[in-house]
C-alpha positions as CSV (number, residue, x, y, z in Angstrom):
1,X,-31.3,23.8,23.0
2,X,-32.3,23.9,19.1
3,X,-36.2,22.2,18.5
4,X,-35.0,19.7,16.0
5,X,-32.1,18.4,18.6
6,X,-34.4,18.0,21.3
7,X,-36.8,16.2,18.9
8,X,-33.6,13.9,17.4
9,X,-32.4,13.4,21.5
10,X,-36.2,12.4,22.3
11,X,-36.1,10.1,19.0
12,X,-32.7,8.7,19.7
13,X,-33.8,8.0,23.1
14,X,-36.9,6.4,22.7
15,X,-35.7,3.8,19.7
16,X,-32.7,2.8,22.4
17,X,-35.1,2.5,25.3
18,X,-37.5,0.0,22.7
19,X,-34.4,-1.8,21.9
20,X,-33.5,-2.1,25.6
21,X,-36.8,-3.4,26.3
22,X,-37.4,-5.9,22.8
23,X,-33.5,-7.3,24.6
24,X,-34.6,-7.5,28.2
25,X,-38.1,-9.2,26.9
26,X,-35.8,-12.1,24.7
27,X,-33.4,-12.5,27.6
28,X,-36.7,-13.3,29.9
29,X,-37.8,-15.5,27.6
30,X,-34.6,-17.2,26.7
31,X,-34.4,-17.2,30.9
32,X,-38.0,-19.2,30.8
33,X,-37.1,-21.8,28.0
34,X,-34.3,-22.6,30.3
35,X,-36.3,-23.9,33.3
36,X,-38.5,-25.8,30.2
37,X,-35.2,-27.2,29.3
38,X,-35.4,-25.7,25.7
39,X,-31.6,-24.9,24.2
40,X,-32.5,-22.4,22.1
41,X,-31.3,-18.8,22.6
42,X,-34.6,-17.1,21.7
43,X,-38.2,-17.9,21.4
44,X,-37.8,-17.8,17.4
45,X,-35.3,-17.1,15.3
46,X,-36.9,-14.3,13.7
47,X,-37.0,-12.5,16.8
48,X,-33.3,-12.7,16.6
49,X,-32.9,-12.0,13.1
50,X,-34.8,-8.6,13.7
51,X,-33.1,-7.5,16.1
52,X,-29.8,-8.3,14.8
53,X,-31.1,-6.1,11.4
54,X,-32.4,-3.3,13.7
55,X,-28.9,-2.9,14.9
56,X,-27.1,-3.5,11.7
57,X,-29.6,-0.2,10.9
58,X,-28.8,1.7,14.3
59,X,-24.9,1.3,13.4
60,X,-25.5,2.5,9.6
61,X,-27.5,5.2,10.5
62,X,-24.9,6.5,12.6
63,X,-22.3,6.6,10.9
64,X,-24.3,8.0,8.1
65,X,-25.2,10.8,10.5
66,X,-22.9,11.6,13.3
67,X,-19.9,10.3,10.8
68,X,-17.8,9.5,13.8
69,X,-15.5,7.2,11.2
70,X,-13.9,10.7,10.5
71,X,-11.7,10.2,14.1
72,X,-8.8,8.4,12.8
73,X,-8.9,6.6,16.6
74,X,-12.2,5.9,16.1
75,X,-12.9,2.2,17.5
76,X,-14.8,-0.8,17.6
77,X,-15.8,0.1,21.0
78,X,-16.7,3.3,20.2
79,X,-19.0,2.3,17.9
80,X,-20.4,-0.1,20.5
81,X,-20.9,2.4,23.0
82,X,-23.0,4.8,20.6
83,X,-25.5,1.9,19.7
84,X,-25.6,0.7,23.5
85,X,-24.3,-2.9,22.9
86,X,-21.0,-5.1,23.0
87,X,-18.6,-5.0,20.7
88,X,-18.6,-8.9,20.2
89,X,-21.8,-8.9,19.6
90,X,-21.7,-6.1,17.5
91,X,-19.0,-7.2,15.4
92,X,-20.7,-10.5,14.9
93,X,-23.7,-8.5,13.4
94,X,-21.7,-6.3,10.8
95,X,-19.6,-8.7,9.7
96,X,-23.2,-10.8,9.2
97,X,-25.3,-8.1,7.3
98,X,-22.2,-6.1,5.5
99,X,-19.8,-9.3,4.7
100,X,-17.2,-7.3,6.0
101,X,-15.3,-7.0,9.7
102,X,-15.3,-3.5,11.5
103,X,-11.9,-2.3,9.6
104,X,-13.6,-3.1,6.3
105,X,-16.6,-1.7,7.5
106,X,-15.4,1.7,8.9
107,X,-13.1,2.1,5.7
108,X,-15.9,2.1,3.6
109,X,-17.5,5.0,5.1
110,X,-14.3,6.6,4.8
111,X,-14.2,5.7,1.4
112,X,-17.6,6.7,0.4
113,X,-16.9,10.1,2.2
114,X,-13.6,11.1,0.0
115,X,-15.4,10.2,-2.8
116,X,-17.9,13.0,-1.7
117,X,-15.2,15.1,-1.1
118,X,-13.6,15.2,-4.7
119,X,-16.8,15.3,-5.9
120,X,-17.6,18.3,-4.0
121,X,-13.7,19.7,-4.7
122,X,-12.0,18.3,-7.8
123,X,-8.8,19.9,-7.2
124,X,-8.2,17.9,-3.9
125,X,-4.9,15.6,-4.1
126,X,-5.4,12.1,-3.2
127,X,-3.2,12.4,-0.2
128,X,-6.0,15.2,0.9
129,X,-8.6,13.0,0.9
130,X,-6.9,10.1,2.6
131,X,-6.3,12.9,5.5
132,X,-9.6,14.5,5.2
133,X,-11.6,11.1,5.6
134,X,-10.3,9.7,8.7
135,X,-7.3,7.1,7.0
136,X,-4.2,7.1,9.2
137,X,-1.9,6.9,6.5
138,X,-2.0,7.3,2.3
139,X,-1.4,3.3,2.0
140,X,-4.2,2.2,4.4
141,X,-6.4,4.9,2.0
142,X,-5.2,3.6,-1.3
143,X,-5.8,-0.1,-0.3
144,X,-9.3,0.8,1.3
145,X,-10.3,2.0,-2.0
146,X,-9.0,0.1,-4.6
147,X,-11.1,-2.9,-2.2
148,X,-14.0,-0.7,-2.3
149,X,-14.0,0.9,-5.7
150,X,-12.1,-1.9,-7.1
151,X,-9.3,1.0,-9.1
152,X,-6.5,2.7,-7.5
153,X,-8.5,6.6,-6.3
154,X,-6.0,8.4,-8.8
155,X,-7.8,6.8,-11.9
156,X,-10.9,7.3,-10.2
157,X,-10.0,11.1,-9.5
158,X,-9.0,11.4,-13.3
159,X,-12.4,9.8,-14.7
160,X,-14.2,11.7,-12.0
161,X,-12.2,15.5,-13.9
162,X,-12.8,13.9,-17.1
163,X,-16.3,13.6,-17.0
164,X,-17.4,16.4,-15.9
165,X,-14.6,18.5,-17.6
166,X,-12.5,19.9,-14.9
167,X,-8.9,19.8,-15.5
168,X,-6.6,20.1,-13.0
């Protein structure tokens, strides 16, 4: 197995088992507070607020690396699964830190990504980025961008040749 994988596998595993443990240490808490006859979920709400960011991060940081958004099936679950927690919960956290739901979310990545492409290969049709980025169709890409980008990816594509003087 390559160094740097075993190093990223060792990372990966020791931020999930600190997560694991930072969740089983609030739920023993929360479990204490309920014999006191305290309502509150955790000790503080900082406590949960930081762990809510921490895996607001996890999720960015994965699809930033692994870019698992490319699978057109790729799910909420999914998602879930790869940052070891549920997908209510989850959702509730993206939706709170991005001010978007998991669609919304996800299509941004994809987004992001076909700008790269066309960046990367100006003669690319929008229909090939749409396909190359993970959209099931050419209508779910074109409304994902115009929301993210707030112009239809055509006119983006055309500024995008115009500035930097490659006609196609």
């Amino acid at each position: 197995m390559n160094h740097h994988l075993l190093v990223l596998l060792l990372a990966f595993l020791l931020a999930a088992a600190l997560f694991a443990g930072a969740i089983l240490y609030l739920r023993l808490r929360k479990k204490e507070a309920c014999h006191q006859d305290v309502e509150d979920d955790y000790s503080s709400p900082y406590e949960s607020a930081a762990i809510d960011q921490y895996l607001y991060d996890r999720c960015c940081r994965y699809m930033t690396e692994r870019r698992p958004f490319l699978v057109e099936s790729f799910s909420l679950q999914d998602l879930a699964n790869a940052v070891f927690t549920n997908k209510v919960y989850l959702s509730k956290t993206i939706n709170r830190f991005s001010g978007k739901n998991f669609r919304q979310y996800v299509n941004y990545y994809r987004v992001m990504y076909a700008m790269e492409l066309f960046r990367n290969n100006m003669g690319l049709r929008v229909t090939d980025m749409a396909q190359l980025s993970g959209f099931r169709s050419d209508t779910s890409f074109l409304r994902s961008f115009k929301e993210v980008m707030g112009e239809k990816p055509s006119i983006w594509c055309s500024r995008m040749r115009k500035k930097f003087n490659k006609p196609f």
